[in-house]
C-alpha positions as CSV (number, residue, x, y, z in Angstrom):
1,X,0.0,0.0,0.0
2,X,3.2,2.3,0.6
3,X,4.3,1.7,-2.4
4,X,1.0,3.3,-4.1
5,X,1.4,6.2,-2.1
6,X,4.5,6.4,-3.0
7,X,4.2,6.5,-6.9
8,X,1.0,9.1,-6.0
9,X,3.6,11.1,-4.5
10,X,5.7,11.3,-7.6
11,X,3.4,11.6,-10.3
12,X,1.7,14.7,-7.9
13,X,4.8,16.0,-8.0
14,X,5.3,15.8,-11.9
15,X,1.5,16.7,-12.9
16,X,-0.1,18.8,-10.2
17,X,1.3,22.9,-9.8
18,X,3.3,23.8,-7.1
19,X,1.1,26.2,-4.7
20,X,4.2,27.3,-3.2
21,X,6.2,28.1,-6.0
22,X,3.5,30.6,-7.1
23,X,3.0,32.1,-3.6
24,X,-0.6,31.2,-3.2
25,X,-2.2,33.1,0.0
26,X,-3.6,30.3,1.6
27,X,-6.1,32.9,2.9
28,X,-6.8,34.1,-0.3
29,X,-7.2,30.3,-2.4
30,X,-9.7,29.4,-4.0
31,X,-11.9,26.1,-3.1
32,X,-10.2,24.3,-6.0
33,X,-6.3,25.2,-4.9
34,X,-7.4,24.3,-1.2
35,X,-8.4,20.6,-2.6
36,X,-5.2,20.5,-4.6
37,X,-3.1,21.2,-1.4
38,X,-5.2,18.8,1.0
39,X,-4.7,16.1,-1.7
40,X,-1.1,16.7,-2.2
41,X,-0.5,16.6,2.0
42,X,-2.7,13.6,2.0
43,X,-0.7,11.6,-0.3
44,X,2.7,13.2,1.3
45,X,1.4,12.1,5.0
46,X,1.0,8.6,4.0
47,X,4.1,7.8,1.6
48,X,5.9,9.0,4.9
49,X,4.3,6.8,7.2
């Protein structure tokens, strides 16, 4: 199951924007960029685990 989390992780990180990189105000995001980051931590959290 790691493993899928895992490959998740990388293909996120080779498909999906990076929020940071663009200086997103997490204040001032949009419903669509808040999904994008709570995916993106999700998948982070558990390829760490």
């Amino acid at each position: 199951m790691k493993l899928v989390f895992k490959t998740l992780a990388v293909l996120n990180k080779a498909v999906l924007p990076s929020l940071t990189k663009r200086r997103v105000d997490l204040s001032k995001a949009s419903k669509l960029q808040m999904a994008l980051l709570g995916w993106r931590t999700f998948v982070t959290m558990r390829a760490l685990d």
